[in-house]
N, C-alpha and C positions, 0 to 999 in steps of 0.2 A: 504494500500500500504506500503510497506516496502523500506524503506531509503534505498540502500545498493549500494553502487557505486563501489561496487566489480569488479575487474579483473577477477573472475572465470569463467570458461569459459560456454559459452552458445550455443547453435547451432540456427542458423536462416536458416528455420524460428520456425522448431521443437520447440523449448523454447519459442519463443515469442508469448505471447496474443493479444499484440496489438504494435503499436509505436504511440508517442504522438509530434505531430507539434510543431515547435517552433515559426510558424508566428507567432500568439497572442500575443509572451509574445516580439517580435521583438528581439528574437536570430537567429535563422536561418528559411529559408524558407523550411522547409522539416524537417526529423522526427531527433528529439535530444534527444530525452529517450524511450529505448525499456521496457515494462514494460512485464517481463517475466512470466509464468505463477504458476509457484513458488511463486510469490508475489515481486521481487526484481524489484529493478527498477536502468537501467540501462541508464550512460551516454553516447551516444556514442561517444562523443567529448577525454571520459576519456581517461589519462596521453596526451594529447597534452600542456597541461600546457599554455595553452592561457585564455584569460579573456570570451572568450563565453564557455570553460569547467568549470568557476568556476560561471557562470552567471547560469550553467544546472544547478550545484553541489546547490548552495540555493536553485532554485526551487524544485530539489528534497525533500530537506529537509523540505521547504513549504507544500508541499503536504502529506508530511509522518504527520504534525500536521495540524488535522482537524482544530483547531481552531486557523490556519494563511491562511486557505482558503477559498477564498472570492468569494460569488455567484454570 
C-alpha cells in the first residue's frame, strides 16, 4: 500500500479498489480511506484540518510500514 494523502484527483468509484472502515480503529463509523487502485491510499477526511484527519493521516502511514502493523 502506498502512503500518499495526495489531493490529486481520483474519480469514485472508477479509481477506487476498495474503502476501509474506521469503526475498528474508533475514528469514524463508515469509510475514512479510499484505497485507490493505483496503490494510493487516500484520506477522505483530507484538508479538513481536524484531529480525526490527522488520526486517518498516522494510520495511513501505519499501514504503509508492515512492521507497525499488528495482526
Amino acid at each position: 500500500m502506498v502512503a500518499a494523502n495526495s489531493a490529486e484527483a481520483f474519480t469514485y468509484p472508477d479509481d477506487v479498489e476498495y474503502g476501509i472502515d474506521g469503526g475498528y480503529e474508533g475514528i469514524y463509523d463508515g469509510v475514512i480511506i479510499w484505497v485507490l487502485k493505483d496503490g494510493r491510499s487516500i484520506n477522505r477526511f483530507r484538508g479538513e484540518g481536524s484531529r480525526r484527519e490527522a488520526r486517518i493521516d498516522a494510520l495511513i502511514e501505519r499501514m504503509a510500514d508492515p512492521a507497525e502493523v499488528q495482526p
